[in-house]
C-alpha positions as CSV (number, residue, x, y, z in Angstrom):
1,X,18.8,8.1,-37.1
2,X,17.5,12.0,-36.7
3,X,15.2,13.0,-34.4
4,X,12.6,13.6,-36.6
5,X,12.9,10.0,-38.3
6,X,13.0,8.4,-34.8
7,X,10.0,10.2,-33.8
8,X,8.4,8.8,-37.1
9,X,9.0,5.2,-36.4
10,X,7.9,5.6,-32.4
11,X,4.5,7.2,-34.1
12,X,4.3,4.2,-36.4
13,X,5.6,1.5,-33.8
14,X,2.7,2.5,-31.3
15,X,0.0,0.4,-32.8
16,X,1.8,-2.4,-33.0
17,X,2.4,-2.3,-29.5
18,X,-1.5,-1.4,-28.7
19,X,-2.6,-4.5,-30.7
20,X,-0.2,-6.6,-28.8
21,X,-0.8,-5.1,-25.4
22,X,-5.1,-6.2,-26.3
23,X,-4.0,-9.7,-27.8
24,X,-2.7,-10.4,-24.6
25,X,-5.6,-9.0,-22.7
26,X,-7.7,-10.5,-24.2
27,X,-6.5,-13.9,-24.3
28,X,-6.0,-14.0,-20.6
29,X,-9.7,-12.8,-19.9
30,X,-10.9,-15.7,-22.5
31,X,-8.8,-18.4,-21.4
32,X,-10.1,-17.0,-17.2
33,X,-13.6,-17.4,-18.8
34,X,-13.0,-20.9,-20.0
35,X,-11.3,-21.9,-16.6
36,X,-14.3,-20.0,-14.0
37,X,-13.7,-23.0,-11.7
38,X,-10.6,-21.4,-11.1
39,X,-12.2,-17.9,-10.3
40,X,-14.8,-19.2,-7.9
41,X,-12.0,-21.0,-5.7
42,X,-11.0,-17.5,-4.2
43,X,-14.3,-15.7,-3.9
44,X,-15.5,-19.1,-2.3
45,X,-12.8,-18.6,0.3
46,X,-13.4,-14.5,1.3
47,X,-16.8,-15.4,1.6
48,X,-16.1,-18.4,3.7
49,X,-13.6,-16.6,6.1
50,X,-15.5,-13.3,6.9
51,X,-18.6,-15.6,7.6
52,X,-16.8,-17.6,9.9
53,X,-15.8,-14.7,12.1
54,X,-19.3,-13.6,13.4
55,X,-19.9,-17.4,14.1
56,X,-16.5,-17.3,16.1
57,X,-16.7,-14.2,18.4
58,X,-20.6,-14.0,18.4
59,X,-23.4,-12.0,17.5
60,X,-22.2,-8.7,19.0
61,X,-22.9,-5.9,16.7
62,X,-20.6,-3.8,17.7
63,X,-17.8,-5.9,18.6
64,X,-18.5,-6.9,14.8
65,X,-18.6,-3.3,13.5
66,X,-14.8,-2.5,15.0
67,X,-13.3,-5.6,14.2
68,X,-15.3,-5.4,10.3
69,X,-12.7,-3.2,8.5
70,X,-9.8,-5.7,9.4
71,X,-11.6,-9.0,8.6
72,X,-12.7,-7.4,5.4
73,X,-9.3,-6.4,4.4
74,X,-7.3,-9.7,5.4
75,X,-9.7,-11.9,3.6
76,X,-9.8,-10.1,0.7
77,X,-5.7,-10.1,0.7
78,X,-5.5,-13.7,1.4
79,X,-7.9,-14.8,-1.6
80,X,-5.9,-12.6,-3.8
81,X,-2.8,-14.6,-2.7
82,X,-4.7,-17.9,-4.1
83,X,-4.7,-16.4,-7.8
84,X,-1.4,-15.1,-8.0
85,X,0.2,-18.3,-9.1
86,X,-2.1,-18.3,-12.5
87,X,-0.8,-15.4,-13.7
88,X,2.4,-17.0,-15.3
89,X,2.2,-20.6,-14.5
90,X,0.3,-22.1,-17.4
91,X,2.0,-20.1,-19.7
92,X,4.8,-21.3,-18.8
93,X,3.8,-24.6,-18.8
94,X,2.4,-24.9,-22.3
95,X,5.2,-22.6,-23.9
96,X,3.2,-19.4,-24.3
97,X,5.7,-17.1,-21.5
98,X,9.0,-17.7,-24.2
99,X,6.8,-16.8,-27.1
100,X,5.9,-13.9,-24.8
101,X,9.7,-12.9,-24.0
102,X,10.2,-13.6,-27.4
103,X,7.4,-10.8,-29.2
104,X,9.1,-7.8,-30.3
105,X,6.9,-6.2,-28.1
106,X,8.1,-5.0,-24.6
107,X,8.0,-7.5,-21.8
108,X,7.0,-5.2,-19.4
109,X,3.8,-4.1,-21.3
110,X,2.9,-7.8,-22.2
111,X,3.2,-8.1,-18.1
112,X,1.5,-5.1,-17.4
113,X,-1.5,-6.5,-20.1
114,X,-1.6,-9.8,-17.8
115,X,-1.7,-8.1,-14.4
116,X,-4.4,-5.7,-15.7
117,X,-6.8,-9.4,-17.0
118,X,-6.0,-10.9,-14.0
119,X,-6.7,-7.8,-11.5
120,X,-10.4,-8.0,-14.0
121,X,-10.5,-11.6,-13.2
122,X,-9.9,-11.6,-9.8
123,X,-10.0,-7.9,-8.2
124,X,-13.1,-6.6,-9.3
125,X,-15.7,-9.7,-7.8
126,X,-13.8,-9.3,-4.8
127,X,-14.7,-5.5,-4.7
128,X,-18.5,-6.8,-5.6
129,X,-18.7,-8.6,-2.7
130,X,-16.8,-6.5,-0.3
131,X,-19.7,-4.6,0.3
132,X,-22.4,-7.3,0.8
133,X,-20.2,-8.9,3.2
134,X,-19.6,-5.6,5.2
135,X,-23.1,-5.6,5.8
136,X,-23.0,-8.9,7.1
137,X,-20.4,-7.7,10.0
138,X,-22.8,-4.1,10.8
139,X,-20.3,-2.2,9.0
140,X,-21.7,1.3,8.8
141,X,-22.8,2.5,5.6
142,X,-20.3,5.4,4.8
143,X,-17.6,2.8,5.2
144,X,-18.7,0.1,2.6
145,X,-17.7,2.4,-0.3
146,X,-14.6,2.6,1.7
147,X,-14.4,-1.3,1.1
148,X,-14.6,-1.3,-2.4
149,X,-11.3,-0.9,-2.9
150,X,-9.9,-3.9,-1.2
151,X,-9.5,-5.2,-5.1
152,X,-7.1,-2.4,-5.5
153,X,-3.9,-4.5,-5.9
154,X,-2.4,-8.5,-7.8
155,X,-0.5,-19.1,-4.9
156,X,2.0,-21.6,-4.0
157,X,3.6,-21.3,-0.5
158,X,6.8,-19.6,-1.9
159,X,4.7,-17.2,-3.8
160,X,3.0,-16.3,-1.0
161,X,6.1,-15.9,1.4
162,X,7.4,-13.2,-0.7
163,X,4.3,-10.9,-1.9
164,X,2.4,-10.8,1.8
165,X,5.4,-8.5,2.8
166,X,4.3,-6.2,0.1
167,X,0.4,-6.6,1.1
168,X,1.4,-4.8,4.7
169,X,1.0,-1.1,3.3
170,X,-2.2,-1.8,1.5
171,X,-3.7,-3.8,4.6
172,X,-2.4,-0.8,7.1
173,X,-3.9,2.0,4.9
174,X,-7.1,0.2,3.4
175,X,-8.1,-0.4,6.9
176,X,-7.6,2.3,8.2
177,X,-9.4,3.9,5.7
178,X,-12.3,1.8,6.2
179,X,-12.4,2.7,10.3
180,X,-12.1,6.6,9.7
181,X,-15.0,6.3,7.4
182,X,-16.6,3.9,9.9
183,X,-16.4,6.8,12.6
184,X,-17.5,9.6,10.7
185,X,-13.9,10.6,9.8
186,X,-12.5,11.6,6.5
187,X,-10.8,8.6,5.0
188,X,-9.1,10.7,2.5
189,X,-5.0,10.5,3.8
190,X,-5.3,6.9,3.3
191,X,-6.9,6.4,0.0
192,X,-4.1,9.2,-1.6
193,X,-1.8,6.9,0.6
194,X,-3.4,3.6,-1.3
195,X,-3.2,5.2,-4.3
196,X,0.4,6.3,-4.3
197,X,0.8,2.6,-4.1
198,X,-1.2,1.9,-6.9
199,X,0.9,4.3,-9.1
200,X,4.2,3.2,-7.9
201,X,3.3,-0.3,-8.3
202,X,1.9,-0.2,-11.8
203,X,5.0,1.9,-13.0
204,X,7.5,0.1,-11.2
205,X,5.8,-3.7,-10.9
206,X,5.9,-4.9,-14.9
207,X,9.9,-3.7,-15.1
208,X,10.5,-6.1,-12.1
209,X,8.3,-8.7,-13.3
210,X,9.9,-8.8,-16.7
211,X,13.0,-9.0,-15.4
212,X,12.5,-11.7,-13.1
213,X,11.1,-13.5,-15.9
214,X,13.9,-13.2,-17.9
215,X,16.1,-14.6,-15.4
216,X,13.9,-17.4,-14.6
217,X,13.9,-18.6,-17.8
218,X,17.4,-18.4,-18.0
């Protein structure tokens, strides 16, 4: 096949790969609407941890403001960790991942389409109540927009066990981040630094995940 041909059939191949990237999207966002019970469950729990704190150590306002960026950050993480094992566990329980692997369509991008529904699902309420909740620890104002990205990144025990190693980086950076901003530094170094690991992880994450797939379903 020439160049020229193989470009041709790239050129027409593209919207098939567009229409199956949005089939997948939106079918995980509709099937997350029809299960909300399941999306409350870890909101339910970051709300419930960071309010627990000021009734642990007390009322101290600034005790609260130091401690704010960390509570923030670990909560967030840990109610992520509760919908991870959604992302691929019903479909492979009723079929739908081997039709997936199956699709002429590349498994990475049919992974990359599920992270993106779930990070919708899941990331962005977490990011809307990051804010209200930093207010509720005295956080100071500059570094609630600092918080909003704690739904930057994507369960059972196992699960958990081997992603929370990965969480580390984003937990050091993100609150650091959120403390610089918090005393009137710029918290610049360690939102390029959070979003290094947002690149790397969306170009590298959906190759992995396919091919762990693969082998799973071996």
């Amino acid at each position: 096949m020439s160049k020229q041909q193989r470009q041709t059939y790239h050129e027409q191949d593209l919207p098939g790969l567009w229409h199956g990237f949005m089939v997948i999207l939106k079918r995980d966002l509709t099937l997350a609407y029809r299960r909300r019970a399941e999306i409350t469950n870890p909101l339910v729990f970051f709300v419930i941890v960071v309010t627990l704190f000021p009734l642990s150590i007390g009322p101290e306002v600034n005790l609260l403001a130091r401690v704010a960026p960390g509570i923030i950050w670990v909560a967030a993480l840990l109610a992520s960790l509760l919908a991870l094992d959604a992302i691929f566990q019903p479909d492979h329980q009723d079929g739908t991942l081997e039709q997936i692997i199956l699709s002429p369509h590349p498994l990475s991008l049919m992974v990359l389409a599920k992270v993106i529904a779930h990070w919708l699902v899941s990331g962005v309420p977490l990011m809307l109540l990051a804010p209200v909740l930093a207010l509720l620890l005295n956080l100071p104002e500059q570094a609630i927009g600092v918080a909003l990205t704690v739904g930057l990144r994507k369960g059972g025990v196992l699960l958990s066990l081997l992603v929370l190693p990965l969480y580390i980086p984003v937990l050091i950076f993100g609150a650091l981040a959120v403390d610089s901003a918090a005393g009137g530094l710029s918290p610049a170094a360690n939102l390029y630094l959070l979003g290094a690991v947002l690149a790397l992880s969306l170009s590298l994450a959906p190759l992995a995940a396919a091919a762990a797939l693969r082998v799973s379903l071996e």
